[in-house]
C-alpha positions as CSV (number, residue, x, y, z in Angstrom):
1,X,-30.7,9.6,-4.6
2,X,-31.3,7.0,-7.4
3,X,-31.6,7.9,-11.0
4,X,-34.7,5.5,-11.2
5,X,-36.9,4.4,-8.5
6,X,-38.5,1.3,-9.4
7,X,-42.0,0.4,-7.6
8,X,-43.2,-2.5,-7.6
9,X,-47.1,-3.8,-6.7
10,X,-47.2,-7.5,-6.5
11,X,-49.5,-10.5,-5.0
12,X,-47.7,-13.6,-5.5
13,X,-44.2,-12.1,-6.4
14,X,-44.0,-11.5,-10.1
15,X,-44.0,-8.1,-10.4
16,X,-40.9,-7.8,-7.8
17,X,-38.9,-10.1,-9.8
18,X,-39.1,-8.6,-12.8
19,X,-38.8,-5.3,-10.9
20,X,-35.7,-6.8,-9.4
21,X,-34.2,-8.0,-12.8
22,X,-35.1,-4.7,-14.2
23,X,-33.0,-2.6,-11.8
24,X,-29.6,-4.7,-12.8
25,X,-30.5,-4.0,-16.4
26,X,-30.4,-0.5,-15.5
27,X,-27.5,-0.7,-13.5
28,X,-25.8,-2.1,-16.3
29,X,-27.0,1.0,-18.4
30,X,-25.8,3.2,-16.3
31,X,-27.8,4.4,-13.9
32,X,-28.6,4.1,-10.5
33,X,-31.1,2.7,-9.4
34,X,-33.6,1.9,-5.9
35,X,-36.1,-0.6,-5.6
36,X,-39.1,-0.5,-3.1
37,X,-41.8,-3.5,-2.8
38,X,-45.2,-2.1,-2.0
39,X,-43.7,1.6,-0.9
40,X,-45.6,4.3,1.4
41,X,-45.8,7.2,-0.5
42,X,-44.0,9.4,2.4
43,X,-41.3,6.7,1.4
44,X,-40.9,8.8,-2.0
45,X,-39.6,12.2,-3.1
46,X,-42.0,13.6,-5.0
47,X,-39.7,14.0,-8.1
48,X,-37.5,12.0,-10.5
49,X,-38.0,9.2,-12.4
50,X,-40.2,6.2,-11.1
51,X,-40.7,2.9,-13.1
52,X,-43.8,1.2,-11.6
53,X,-44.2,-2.6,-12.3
54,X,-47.5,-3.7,-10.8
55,X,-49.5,-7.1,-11.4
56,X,-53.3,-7.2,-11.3
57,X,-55.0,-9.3,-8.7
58,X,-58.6,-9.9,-8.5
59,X,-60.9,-8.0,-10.7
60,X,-58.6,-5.6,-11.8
61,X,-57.3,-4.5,-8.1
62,X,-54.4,-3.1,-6.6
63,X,-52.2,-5.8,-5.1
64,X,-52.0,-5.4,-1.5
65,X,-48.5,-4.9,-0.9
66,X,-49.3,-1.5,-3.4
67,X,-52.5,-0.7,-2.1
68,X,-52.0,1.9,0.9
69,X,-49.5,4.0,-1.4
70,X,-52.5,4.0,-4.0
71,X,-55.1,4.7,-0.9
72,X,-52.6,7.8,-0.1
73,X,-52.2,8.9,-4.0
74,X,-56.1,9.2,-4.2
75,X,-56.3,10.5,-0.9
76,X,-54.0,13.8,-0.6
77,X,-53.8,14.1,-4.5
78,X,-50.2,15.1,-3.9
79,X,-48.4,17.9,-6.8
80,X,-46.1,15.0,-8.8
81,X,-45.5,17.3,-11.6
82,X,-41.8,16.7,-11.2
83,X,-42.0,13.0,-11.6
84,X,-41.7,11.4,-14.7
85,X,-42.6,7.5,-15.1
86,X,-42.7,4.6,-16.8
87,X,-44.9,1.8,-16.1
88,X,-45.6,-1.7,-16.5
89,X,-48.6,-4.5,-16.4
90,X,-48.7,-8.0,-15.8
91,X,-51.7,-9.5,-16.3
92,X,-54.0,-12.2,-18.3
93,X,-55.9,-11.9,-21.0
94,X,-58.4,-14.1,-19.9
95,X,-59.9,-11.7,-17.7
96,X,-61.6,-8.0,-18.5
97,X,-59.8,-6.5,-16.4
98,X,-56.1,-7.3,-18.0
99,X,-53.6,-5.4,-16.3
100,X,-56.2,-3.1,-14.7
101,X,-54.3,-2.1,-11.5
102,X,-51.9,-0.4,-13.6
103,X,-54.3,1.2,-15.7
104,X,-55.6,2.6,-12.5
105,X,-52.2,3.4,-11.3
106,X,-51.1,5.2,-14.5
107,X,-54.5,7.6,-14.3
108,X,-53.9,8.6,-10.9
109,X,-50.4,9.6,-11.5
110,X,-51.3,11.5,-14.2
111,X,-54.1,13.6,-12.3
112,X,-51.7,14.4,-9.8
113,X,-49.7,15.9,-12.9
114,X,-46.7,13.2,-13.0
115,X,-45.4,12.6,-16.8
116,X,-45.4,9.3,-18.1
117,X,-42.4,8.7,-20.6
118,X,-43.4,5.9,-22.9
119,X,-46.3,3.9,-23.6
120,X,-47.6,1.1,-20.7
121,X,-46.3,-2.1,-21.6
122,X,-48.9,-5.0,-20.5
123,X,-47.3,-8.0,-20.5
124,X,-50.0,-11.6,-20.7
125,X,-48.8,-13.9,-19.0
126,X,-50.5,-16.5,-21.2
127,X,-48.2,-15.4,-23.7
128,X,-44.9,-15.1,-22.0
129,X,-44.2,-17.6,-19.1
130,X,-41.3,-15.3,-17.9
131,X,-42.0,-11.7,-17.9
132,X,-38.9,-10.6,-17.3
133,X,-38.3,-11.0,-21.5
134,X,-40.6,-8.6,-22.3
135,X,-40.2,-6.3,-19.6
136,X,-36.4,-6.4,-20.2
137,X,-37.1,-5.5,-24.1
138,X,-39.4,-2.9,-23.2
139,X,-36.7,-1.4,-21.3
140,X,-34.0,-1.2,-23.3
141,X,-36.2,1.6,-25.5
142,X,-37.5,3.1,-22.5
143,X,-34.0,3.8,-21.5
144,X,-33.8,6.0,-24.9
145,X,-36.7,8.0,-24.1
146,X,-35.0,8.9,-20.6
147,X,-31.6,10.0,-21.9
């Protein structure tokens, strides 16, 4: 089993690059690490660490790829207590609903009782054409928290 399973929720295929980018740095820090692209959630153990990188598409949706493992969340409110996680937004500013499917994503781990380590990072994309930089940087002091 991996140290840190990395989910990633994306539309046009930013969130899975970063995801992607983010598993070497992790690697390279030590742990292990497995990445899934729009998992089921019978796909995951319900326990460990998770680091969830989603982007926002529409008004503040779910991405596609992400949404039957949100549908399932919401559905069977499944016990997560033994999950911690991390999470991360990509988004733009330009809309009310910045970084609003990881909002939503965040709250519903939480009711089902996982523990978030860290604060959400939202990364604009108006602000940082590759959000791999910031993601990376947010990572480095997420991997303190975790140790």
């Amino acid at each position: 089993m991996a140290d840190i399973t990395l989910i990633s929720g994306s539309t046009l295929g930013g969130a899975e690059y970063v995801a992607e980018h983010l598993a070497e740095k992790l690697e390279e820090a030590g742990f292990s690490t497995e990445t899934l692209h729009g998992p089921l959630l019978e796909d995951l153990t319900p326990n460990g660490l998770w680091l969830l990188i989603s982007s926002t598409h529409g008004a503040g949706d779910i991405p596609d790829n992400l949404q039957p493992f949100y549908d399932d969340l919401q559905e069977k409110q499944p016990d997560l207590s033994g999950v911690r996680f991390g999470a991360i937004g990509i988004g733009s500013r330009e809309y009310d609903t910045f970084c609003g499917a990881i909002d939503k994503l965040d709250a519903l781990l939480l009711s089902c009782g996982a523990k978030q380590i860290g604060e959400t990072l939202k990364i604009n994309i108006l602000e940082h054409d590759i959000p791999e930089d910031p993601a990376e940087e947010w990572t480095g002091s997420w991997i303190n928290l975790i140790k």
